[in-house]
C-alpha positions, -999 to +999 in steps of 0.1 A: +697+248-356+666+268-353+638+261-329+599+269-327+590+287-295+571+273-268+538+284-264+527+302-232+522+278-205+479+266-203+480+281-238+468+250-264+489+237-288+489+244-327+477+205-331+451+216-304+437+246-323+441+228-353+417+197-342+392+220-326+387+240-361+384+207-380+357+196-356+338+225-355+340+229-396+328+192-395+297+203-370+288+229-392+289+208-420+268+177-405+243+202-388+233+216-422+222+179-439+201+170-415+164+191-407+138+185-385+102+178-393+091+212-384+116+233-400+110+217-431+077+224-433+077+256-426+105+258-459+085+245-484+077+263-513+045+267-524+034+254-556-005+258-559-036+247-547-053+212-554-080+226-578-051+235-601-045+199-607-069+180-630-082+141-617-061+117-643-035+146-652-012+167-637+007+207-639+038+212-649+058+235-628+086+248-645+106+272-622+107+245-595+115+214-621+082+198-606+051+178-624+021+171-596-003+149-607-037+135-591-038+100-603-074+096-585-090+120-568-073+136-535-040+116-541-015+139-554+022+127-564+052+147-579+076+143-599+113+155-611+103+173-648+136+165-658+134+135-683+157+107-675+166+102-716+186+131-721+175+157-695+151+177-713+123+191-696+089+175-698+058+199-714+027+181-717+005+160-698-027+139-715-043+107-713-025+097-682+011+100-694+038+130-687+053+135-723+090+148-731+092+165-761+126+158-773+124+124-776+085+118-771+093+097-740+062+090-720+059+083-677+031+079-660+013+102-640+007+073-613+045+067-601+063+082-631+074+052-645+086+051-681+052+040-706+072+046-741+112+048-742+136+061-751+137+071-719+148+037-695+146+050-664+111+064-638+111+101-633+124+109-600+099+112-575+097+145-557+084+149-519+052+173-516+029+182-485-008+184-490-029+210-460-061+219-471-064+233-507-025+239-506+002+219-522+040+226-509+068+214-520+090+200-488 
């Protein structure tokens, strides 16, 4: 019959080192999810300024996956351009809807709620930061 050796004595246990790397690995992990105001601010990507956004309509920016629309003027809401239907991504904005052209759903530019299906469901909505002339996406 075949033994382990002891460890050194004061040296930890395998259960020891074992607990310690889970814990840390867990730290890491938990640390990442969570931001604070002022780092997230300072990461968000800039998407244009407010001019670029017509009262009653909206931009579509593709690369991000964004819409921004100004509903009335100064307010400025976003949304995911990812229809909720079947995924496609939304191109055209008009008359106060957001328009997928697979399907011809339609969503609001106000809160991206769905005005003609097939689409059932809102478009996400998407967190922005207005300073100035300058719209970020947080």
């Amino acid at each position: 019959m075949t033994s382990e050796p002891l460890p050194p004595v004061g040296a930890p246990s395998r259960r020891t080192v074992v607990a310690a790397v889970g814990a840390a690995g867990i730290s890491v992990a938990l640390s990442s999810c969570g931001s604070d105001d002022e780092s997230e601010s300072s990461s968000g990507t800039v998407l244009g300024k407010t001019s670029d956004i017509p009262e009653g309509g909206g931009k579509i920016y593709k690369e991000q996956g964004v819409v921004v629309t100004q509903p009335s003027a100064g307010t400025f809401k976003a949304f995911s351009s990812k229809c909720t239907h079947q995924g496609c991504a939304v191109t055209g904005i008009a008359n106060g809807v957001i328009t997928c052209p697979c399907h011809k759903s339609e969503f609001s530019v106000n809160d991206g709620s769905v005005q003609k299906g097939p689409a059932t469901q809102a478009l996400p909505a998407e967190k922005i930061t207005v300073s100035g002339d300058s719209i970020e996406l947080a």
